[in-house]
VOGU-3710 file (C-alpha; in Angstrom, 3 decimals, decimal comma):
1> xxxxxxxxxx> -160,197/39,960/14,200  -161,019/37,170/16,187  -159,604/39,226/19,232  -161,240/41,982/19,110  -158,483/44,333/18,870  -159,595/47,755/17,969  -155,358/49,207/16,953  -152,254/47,814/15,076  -149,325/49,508/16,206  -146,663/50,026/13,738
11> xxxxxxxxxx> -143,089/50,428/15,744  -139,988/48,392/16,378  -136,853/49,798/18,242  -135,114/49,912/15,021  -138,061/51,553/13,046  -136,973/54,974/14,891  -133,739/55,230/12,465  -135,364/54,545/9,481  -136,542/57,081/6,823  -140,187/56,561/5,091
21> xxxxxxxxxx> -138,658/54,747/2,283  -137,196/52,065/4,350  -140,533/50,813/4,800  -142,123/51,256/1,747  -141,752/49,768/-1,878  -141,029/46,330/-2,860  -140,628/44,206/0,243  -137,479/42,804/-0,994  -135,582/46,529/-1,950  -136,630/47,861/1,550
31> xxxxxxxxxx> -133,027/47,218/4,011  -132,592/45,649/6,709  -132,961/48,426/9,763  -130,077/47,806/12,589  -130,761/49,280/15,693  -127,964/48,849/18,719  -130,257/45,985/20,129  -131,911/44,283/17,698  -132,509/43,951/13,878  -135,527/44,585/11,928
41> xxxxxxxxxx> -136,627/43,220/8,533  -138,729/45,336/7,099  -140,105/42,821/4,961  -143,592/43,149/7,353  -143,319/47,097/6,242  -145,962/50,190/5,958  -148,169/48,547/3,082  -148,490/45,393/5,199  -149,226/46,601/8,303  -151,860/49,297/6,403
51> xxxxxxxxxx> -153,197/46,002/4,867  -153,360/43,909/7,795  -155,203/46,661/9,444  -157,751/46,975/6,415  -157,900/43,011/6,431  -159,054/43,185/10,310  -161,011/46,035/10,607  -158,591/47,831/13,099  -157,201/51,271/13,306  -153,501/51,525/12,116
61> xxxxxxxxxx> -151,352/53,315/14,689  -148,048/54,747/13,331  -144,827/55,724/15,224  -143,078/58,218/13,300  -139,582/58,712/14,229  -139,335/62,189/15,768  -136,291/62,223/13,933  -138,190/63,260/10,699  -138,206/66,384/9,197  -141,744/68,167/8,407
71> xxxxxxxxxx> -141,048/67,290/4,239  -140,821/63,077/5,795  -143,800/63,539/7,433  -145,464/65,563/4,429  -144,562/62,780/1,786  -145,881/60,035/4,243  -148,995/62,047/4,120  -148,834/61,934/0,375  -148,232/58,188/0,460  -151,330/57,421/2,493
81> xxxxxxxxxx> -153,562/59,707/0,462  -152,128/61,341/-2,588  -153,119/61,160/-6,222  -151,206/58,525/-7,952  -149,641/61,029/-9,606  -147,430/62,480/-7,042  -144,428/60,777/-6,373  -145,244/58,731/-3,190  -149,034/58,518/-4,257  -146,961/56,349/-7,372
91> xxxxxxxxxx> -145,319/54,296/-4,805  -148,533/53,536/-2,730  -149,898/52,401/-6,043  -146,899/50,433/-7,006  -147,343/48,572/-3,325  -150,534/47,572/-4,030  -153,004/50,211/-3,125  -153,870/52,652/-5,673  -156,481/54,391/-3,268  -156,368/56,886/-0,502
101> xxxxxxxxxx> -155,499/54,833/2,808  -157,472/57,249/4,023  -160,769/56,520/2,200  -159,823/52,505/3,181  -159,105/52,708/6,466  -161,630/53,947/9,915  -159,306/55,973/10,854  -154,911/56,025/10,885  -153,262/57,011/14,612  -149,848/59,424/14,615
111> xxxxxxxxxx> -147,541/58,770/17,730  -144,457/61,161/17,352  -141,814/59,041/18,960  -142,011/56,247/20,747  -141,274/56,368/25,017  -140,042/59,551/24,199  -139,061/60,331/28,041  -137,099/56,736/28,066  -133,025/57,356/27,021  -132,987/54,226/25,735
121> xxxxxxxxxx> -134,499/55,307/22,524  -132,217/57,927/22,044  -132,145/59,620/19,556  -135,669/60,078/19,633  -135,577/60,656/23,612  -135,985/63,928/25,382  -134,493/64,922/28,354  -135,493/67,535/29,499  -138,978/66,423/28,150  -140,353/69,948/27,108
131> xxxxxxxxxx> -138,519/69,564/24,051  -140,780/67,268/22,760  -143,509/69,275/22,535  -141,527/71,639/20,186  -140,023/68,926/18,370  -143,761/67,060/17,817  -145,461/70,243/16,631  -142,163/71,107/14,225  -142,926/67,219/12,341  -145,945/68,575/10,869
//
């Protein structure tokens, strides 16, 4: 807060071959993510960051994979702001936060894929790039 930052990003190089429930639930259940680079430990996961963001007054930015599939995208939806009685609106609860993220929170940033033009992230890289146009309006 001190710092004035106005966004926390949400991304690591190894986030883009997770699913949603590799970074949600208990902290110590969620797996450890290996990328071909680097490891992540997902014990600083979704609810965290969503917290931390609450906690400073900042705007959460998410990088969704743009491996996901419209139904991942659709229950991450449902874990930011569903009733507790839908299955990932339970889990949200279960992590802590029984309320909408969305009724917490000033606002919540979507980034489909992250350096999307850079190979190095492949798979989540697109060359030729118009094929992430398709592929970011097919997510949701």
């Amino acid at each position: 807060t001190e710092y004035g930052f106005s966004q926390l990003r949400f991304w690591h190089p190894s986030i883009r071959f997770a699913d949603l429930n590799s970074v949600i639930g208990p902290a110590d259940a969620r797996p450890m993510l290996v990328g071909p680079f680097n490891t992540y430990d997902p014990q600083f996961g979704l609810p965290e960051m969503l917290e931390l963001a609450r906690e400073t007054g900042t705007v959460p930015w998410i990088v969704l994979p743009t491996t996901w599939s419209a139904q991942e995208i659709h229950d991450l939806m449902e874990y930011l702001g569903g009733p507790v009685t839908s299955t990932y609106g339970a889990i949200r609860a279960a992590d802590g936060h029984p309320g909408s993220w969305f009724d917490d929170l000033p606002a919540i940033r979507f980034e489909a894929g992250n350096e999307s033009w850079n190979s190095t992230f492949y798979p989540n890289a697109y060359m030729p790039f118009e094929g992430y146009f398709s592929r970011a309006e097919n997510m949701g």
